[in-house]
FIMARVEX-291055 format. One line per field, with one value per residue (C-alpha): x, y, z; residue in one letter. Coordinates in Angstrom, 1 decimal, always signed. Example, Ala and Ser with C-alpha at 12.3 -4.5 7.8 and 13.67 -1.06 7.14 Angstrom:
2
c1: [+12.3, +13.7]
c2: [-4.5, -1.1]
c3: [+7.8, +7.1]
code: [A, S]
This chain:
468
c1: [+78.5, +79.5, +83.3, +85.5, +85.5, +83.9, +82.0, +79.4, +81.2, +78.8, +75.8, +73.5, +70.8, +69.9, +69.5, +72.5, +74.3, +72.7, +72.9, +77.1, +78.1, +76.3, +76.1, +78.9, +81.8, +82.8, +82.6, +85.9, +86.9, +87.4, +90.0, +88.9, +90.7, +93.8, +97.1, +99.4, +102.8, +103.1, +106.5, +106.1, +103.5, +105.9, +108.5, +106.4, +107.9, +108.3, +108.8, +111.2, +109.0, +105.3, +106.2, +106.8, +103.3, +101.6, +103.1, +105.1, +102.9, +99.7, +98.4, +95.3, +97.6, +100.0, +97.3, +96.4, +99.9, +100.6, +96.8, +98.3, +101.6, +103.7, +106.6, +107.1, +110.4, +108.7, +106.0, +107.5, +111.3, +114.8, +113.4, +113.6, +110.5, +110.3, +110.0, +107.7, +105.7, +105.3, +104.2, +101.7, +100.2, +100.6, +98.4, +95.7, +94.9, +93.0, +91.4, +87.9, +85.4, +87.8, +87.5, +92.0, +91.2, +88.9, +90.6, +93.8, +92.4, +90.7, +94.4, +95.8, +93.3, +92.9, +96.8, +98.9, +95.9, +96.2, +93.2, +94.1, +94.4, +97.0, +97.9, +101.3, +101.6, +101.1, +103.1, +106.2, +104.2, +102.7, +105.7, +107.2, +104.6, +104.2, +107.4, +107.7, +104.7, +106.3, +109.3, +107.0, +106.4, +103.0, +103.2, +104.7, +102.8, +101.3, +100.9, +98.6, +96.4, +95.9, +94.8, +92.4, +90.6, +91.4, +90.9, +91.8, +93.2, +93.8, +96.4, +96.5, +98.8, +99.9, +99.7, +103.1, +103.9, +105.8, +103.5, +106.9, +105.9, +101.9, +103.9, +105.9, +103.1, +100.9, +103.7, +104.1, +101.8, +102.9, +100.3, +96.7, +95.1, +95.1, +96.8, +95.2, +96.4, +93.9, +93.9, +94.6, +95.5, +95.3, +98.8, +97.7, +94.7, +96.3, +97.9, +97.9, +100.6, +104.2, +105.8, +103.2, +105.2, +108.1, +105.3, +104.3, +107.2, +107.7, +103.9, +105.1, +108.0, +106.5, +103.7, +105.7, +103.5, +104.6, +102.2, +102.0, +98.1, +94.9, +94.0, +97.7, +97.1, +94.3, +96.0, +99.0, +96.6, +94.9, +98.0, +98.5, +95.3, +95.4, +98.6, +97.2, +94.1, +96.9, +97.5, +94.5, +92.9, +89.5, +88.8, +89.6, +90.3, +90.0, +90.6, +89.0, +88.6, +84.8, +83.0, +83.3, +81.4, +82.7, +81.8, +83.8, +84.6, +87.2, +89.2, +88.9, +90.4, +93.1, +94.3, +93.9, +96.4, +98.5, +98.8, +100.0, +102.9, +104.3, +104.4, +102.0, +99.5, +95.8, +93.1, +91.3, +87.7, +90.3, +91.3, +88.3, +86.9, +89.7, +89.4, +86.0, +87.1, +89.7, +87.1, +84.0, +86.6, +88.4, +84.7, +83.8, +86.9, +86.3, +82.8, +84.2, +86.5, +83.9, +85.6, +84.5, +84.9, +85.8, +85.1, +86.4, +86.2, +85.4, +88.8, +91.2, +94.6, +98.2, +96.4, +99.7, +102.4, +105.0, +104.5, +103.8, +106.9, +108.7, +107.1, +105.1, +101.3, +99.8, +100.9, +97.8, +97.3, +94.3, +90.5, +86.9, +86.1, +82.4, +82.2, +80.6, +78.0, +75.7, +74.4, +77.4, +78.1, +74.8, +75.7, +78.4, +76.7, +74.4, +76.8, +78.2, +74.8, +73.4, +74.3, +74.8, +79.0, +78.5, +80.0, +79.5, +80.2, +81.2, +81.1, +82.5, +82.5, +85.0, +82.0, +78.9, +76.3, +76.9, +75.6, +71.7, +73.1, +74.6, +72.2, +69.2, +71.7, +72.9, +69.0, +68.9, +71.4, +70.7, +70.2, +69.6, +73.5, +74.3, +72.5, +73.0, +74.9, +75.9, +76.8, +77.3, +80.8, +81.6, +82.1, +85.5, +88.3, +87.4, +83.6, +84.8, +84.1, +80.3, +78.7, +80.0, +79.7, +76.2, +74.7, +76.2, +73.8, +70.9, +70.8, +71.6, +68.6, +66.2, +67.1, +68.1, +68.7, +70.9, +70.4, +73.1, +75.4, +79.1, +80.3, +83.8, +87.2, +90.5, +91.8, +94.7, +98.9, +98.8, +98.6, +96.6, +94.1, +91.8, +89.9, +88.4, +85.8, +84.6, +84.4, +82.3, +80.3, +79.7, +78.3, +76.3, +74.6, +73.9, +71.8, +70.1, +69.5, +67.7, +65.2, +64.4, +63.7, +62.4, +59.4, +60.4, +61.8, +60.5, +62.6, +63.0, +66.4, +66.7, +66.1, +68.5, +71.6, +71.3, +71.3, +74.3, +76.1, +76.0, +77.3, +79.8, +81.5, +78.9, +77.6, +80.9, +82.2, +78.8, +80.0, +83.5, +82.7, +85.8, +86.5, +86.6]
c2: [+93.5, +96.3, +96.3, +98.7, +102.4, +100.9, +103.5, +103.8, +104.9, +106.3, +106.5, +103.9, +105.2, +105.2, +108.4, +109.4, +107.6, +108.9, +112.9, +111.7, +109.9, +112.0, +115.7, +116.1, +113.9, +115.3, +119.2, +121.2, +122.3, +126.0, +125.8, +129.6, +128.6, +126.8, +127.2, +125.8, +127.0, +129.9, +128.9, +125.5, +126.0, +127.9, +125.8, +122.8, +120.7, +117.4, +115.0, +112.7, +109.9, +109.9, +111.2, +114.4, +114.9, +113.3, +114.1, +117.0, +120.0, +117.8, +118.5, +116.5, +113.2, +114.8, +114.8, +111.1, +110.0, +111.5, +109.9, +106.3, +107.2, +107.7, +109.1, +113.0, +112.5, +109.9, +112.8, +116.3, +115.0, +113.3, +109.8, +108.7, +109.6, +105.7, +105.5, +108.1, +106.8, +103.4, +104.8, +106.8, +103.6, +102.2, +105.1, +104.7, +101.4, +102.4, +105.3, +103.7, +106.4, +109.0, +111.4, +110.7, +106.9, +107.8, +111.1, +109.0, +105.8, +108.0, +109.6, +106.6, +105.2, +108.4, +109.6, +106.2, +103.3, +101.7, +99.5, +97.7, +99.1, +101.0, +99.6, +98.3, +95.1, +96.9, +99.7, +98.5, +97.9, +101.1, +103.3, +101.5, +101.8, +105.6, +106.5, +105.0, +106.8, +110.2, +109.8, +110.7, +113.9, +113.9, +114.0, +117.0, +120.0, +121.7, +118.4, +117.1, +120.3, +119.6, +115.9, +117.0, +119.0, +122.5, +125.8, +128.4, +128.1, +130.9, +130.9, +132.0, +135.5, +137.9, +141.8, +142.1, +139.4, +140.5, +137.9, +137.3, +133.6, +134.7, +137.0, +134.7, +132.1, +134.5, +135.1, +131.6, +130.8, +127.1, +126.5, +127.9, +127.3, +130.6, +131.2, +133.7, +135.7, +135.8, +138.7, +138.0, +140.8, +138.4, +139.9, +143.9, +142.7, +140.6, +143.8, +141.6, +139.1, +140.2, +140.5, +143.0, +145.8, +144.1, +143.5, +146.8, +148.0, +145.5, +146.7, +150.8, +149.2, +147.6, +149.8, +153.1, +154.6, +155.7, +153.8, +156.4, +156.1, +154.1, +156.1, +155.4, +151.9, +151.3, +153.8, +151.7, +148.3, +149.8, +150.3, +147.0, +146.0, +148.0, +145.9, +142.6, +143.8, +144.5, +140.9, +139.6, +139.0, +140.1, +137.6, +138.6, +136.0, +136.6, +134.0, +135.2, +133.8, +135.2, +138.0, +140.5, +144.1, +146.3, +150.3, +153.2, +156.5, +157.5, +158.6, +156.1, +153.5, +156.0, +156.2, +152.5, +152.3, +155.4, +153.1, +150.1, +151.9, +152.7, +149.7, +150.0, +147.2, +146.8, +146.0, +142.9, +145.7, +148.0, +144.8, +144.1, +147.6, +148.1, +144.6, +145.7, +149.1, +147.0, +144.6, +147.4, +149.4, +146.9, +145.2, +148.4, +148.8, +145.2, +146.4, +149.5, +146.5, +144.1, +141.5, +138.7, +138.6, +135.3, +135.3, +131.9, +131.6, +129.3, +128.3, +128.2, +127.6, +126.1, +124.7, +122.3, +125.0, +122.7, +121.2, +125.0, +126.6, +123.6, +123.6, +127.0, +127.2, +124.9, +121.8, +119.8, +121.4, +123.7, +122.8, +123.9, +127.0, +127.3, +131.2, +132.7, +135.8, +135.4, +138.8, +140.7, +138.7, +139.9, +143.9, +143.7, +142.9, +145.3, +148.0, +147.3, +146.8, +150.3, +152.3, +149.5, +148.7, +145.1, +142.9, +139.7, +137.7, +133.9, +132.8, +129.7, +128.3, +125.8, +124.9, +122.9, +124.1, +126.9, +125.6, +127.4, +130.2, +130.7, +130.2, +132.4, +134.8, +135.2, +135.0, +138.4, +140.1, +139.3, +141.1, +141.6, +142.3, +138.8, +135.2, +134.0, +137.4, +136.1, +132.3, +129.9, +128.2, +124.8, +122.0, +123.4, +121.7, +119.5, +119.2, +118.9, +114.5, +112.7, +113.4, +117.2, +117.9, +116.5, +118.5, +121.7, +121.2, +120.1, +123.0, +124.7, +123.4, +123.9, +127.5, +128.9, +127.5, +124.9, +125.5, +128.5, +126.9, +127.6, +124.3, +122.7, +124.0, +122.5, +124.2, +122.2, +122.9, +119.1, +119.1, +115.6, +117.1, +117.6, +114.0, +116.1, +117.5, +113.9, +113.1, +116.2, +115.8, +111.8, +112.8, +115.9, +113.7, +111.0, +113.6, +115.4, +111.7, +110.6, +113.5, +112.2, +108.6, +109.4, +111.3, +114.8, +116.6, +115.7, +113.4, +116.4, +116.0, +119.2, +121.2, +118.7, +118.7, +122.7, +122.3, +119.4, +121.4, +124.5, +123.2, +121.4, +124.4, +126.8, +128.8, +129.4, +130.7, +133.2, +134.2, +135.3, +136.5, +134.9, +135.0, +131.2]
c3: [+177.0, +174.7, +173.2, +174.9, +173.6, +169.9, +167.4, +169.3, +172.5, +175.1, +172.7, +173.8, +171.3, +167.7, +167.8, +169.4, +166.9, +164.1, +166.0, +166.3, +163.5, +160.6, +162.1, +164.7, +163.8, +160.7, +162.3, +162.7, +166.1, +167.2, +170.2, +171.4, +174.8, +175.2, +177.1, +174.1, +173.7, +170.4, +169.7, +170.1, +167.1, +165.3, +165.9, +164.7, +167.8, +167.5, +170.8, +171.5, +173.5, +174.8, +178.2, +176.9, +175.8, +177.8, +181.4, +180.6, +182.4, +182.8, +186.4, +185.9, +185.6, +188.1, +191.0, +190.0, +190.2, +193.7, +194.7, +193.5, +196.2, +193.3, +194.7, +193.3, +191.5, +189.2, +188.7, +188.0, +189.5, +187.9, +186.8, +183.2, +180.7, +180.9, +184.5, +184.8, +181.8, +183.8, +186.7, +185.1, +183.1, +186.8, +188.1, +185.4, +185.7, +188.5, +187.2, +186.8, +186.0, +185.6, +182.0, +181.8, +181.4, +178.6, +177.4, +177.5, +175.5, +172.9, +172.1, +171.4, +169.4, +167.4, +167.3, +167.4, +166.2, +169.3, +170.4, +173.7, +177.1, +179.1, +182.2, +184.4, +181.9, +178.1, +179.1, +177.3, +174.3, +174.5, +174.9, +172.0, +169.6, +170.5, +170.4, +167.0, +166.0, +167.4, +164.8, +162.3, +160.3, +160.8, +164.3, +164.8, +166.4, +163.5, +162.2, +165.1, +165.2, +161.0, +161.5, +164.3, +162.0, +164.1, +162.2, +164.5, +168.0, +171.0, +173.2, +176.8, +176.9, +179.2, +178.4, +178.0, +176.0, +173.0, +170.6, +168.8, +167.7, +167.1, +164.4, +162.8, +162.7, +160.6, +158.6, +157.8, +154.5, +155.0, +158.0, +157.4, +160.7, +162.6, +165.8, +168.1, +171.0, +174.3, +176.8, +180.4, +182.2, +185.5, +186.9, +186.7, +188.5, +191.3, +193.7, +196.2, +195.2, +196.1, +193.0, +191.8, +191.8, +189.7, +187.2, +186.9, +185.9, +183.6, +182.2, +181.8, +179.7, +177.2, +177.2, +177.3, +180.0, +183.5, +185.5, +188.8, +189.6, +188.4, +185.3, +184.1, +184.4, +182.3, +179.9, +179.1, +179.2, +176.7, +174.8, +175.0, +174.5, +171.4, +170.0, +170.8, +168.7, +165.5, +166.3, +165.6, +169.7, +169.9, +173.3, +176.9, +179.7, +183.5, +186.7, +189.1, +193.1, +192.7, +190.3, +192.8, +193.0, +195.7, +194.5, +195.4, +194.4, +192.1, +193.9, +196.3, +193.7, +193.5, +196.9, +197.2, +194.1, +195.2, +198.4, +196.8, +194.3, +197.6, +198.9, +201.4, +202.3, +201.3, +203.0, +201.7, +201.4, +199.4, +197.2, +196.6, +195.4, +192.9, +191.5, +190.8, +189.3, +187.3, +186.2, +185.4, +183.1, +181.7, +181.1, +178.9, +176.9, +175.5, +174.7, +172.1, +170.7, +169.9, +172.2, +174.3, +177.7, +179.5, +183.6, +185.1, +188.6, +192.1, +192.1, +195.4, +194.2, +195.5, +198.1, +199.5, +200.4, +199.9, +196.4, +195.6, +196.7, +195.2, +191.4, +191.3, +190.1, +187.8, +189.2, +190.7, +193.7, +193.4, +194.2, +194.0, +195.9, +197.3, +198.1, +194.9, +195.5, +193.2, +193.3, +193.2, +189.7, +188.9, +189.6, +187.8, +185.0, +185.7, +186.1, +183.1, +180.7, +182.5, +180.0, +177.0, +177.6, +178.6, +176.0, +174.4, +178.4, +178.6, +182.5, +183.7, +187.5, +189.1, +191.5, +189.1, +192.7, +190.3, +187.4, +188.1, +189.6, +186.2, +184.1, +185.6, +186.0, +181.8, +181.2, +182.3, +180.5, +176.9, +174.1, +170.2, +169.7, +169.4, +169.3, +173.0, +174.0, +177.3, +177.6, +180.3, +179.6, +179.1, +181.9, +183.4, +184.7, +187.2, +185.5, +182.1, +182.9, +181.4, +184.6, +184.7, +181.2, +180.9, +184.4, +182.9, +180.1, +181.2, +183.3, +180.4, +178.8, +181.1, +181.9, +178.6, +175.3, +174.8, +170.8, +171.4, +173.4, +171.7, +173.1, +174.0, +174.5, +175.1, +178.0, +177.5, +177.2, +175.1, +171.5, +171.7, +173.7, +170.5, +171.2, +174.3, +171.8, +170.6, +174.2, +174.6, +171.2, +171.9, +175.6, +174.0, +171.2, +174.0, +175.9, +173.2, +171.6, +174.9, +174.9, +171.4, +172.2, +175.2, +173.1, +174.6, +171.4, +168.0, +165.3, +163.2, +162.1, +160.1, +163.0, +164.8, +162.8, +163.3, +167.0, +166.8, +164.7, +166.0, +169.6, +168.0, +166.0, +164.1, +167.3, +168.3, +164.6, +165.0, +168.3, +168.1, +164.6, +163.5, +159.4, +158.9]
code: [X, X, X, X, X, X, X, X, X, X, X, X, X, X, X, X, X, X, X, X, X, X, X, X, X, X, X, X, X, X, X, X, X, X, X, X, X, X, X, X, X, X, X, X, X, X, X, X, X, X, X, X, X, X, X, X, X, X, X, X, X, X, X, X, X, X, X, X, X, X, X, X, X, X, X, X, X, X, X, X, X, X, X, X, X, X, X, X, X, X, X, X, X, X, X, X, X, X, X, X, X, X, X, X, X, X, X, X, X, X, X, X, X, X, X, X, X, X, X, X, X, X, X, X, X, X, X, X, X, X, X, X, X, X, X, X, X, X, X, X, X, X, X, X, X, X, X, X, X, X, X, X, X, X, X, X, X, X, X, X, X, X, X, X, X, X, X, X, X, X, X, X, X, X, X, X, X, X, X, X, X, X, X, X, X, X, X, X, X, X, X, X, X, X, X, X, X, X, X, X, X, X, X, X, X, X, X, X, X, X, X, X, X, X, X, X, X, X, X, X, X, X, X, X, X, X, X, X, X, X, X, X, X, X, X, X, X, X, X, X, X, X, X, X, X, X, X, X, X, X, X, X, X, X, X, X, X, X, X, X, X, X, X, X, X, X, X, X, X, X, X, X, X, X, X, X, X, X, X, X, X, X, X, X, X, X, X, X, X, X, X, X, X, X, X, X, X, X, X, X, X, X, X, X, X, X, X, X, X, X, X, X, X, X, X, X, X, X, X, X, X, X, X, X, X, X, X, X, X, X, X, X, X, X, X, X, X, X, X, X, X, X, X, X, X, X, X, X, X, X, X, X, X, X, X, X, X, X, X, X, X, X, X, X, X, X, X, X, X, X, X, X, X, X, X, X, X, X, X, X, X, X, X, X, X, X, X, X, X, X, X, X, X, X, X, X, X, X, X, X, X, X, X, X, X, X, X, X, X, X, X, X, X, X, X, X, X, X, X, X, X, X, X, X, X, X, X, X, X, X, X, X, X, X, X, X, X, X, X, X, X, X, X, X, X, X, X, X, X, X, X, X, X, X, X, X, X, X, X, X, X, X, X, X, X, X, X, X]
């Protein structure tokens, strides 16, 4: 029986130990998507107990909780970090299986040199030794992105954020890894939602543009678009329930807009023809910049009303959504590559069905601009686990070339989520590792430390064409 979570975690092979230990370990990580806090990198944040990092706005441990009938206000309600921080070691215990049991053990071996188990009984021992380990300097949050080797990270931002602590942190000569902006324009998109007015007006504020029709819109994103760009973004990010493409008119999409500034309402058709609009313009503006475009979607969110209207979004309530047109994906690429305007394209699915839909789909899009031009996106969310991570790229492999693949992201709001990208890199050697033992790729380690390396950092540095 192997040791628990030793050196050779999940690689069962030579191979994948050699492919691990000597070409992927050692590579820096480039966190091109994250949701961590600006000023809480400016700030260099330091936290008070292990609760706070660990269960402070983590839905993934949130749902687990509530799925082990821990009672909500030991969750996201009044208890005391240590209660919470019990029930929680309570809750994963039983977590068999799941990526947090694994995710969760490989942070505290990596961040506070702890070697046992979490469980109801250590928890004590656990919160003591972490908290200890919290006090110091060198856990503080610049300090934890250093020690995971991270050299540039992008946030998660909306277009009228002001990028006050993005500013200040490039600035700062004190901390050389670079914090980007990301572009997600998710709320100027969304005319559905009931507060979309309110955010329009906030939009012509900071942009200085009267927003009174469609064409007035995209002129004062653009503005915006063009001060994030002083700031250093050069990647777009969209959530999307589906990669719609609904055609109309011009002026179609402008009496469809013209209806919703006055508060009319909108057919679901007419939401859906100037989503696509918003999306097909948008899609060619980040084509002059030299941006990437992100496309996430198969999501159904806020699913239970009540925990909803009680916390708000993000909060462990959302789930896979299974309607996902292929072909209308597919036009939209097409409508955009017509006349050369699509840009470099990273698409992601909620829903791994997706997973060959995917990747016979970016096969027909590419081009000489760039080395893998339009990529399928890492495992996401509730796929970034072994099984998820490893179906994403075998179908990967076998439809396109898995050589390109720009690898793992964080996706996280936890600065100790790094150790996700040795999970990743472990489960990635394993595979490719296999193929070699199994006789079905040749021991040509040049050739393979190009491939491993390249996942695990390079191909994304090439990609985003970021100075490194």
């Amino acid at each position: 029986m192997k040791t628990f979570m030793n050196k050779d975690f999940l690689l069962s092979t030579k191979t994948a130990q050699k492919l691990y230990h000597e070409y992927a370990e050692c590579m820096p990580i480039l966190d091109y998507h994250c949701h961590l806090n600006s000023q809480e990198i400016y700030e260099d944040r330091k936290f008070e107990n292990i609760t706070q990092v660990w269960l402070g706005a983590d839905h993934y441990k949130w749902r687990q909780m509530r799925s082990n009938g821990v009672e909500e206000k030991y969750i996201t309600g009044n208890a005391t970090d240590r209660e919470k921080f019990q029930k929680w070691a309570e809750t994963l215990e039983m977590a068999i299986g799941n990526p947090l049991y694994h995710w969760s053990h490989l942070e505290l071996k990596k961040y506070f040199g702890y070697n046992g188990y979490l469980n109801g009984d250590t928890a004590e021992e656990v919160w003591n030794l972490c908290n200890a380990k919290l006090q110091e300097d060198g856990m503080s949050a610049r300090n934890l992105i250093k020690q995971s080797n991270v050299t540039l990270v992008c946030t998660t931002d909306d277009p009228i954020d002001s990028l006050e602590w993005h500013k200040k942190i490039a600035e700062d000569g004190s901390f050389d890894v670079q914090v980007l902006p990301a572009w997600r324009p998710d709320k100027a998109m969304n005319l559905e939602k009931p507060d979309y007015l309110e955010y329009i007006t906030s939009l012509s504020e900071v942009s200085n543009v009267k927003i009174e029709s469609f064409a007035t819109l995209i002129e004062a994103l653009k503005v915006r678009m063009d001060f994030f760009a002083q700031n250093g973004c050069s990647i777009s990010d969209h959530g999307l329930e589906y990669v719609m493409y609904k055609p109309a008119s011009p002026e179609e999409i402008e009496e469809i807009y013209a209806k919703r500034l006055e508060g009319k309402k909108i057919s679901y058709e007419e939401t859906l023809k100037f989503k696509t609009a918003y999306m097909v313009t948008l899609g060619k503006e980040y084509h002059k910049r030299n941006w990437v475009m992100q496309l996430h979607y198969g999501v159904k969110r806020d699913n239970n009303q009540k925990i909803y209207r009680g916390l708000g979004p993000d909060t462990g309530v959302d789930c896979i959504n299974n309607f996902a047109p292929s072909s209308e994906m597919a036009d939209y690429l097409n409508a955009l590559v017509i006349n050369d305007e699509l840009p470099k394209t990273i698409i992601y699915s909620l829903n791994p069905v997706d997973n060959a839909t995917i990747g016979t789909i970016i096969g027909c899009f590419q081009g000489p601009e760039a080395v893998g031009k339009i990529q399928q996106g890492s495992a996401w969310w509730f796929n970034d686990h072994k099984t998820g991570m490893t179906d994403q790229m075998i179908s990967l492999a076998n439809l396109g070339l898995l050589g390109n693949f720009i690898g793992m992201l964080t996706d996280s709001r936890s600065f100790l989520s790094y150790t996700r990208h040795e999970y990743f890199r472990r489960i990635m050697c394993e595979l490719i590792g296999g193929w070699v033992e199994n006789g079905e790729y040749p021991a040509d380690y040049k050739t393979l430390e190009k491939i491993v390396k390249g996942i695990s950092y390079n191909n994304a540095v090439r990609y985003f064409e970021f100075d490194l």
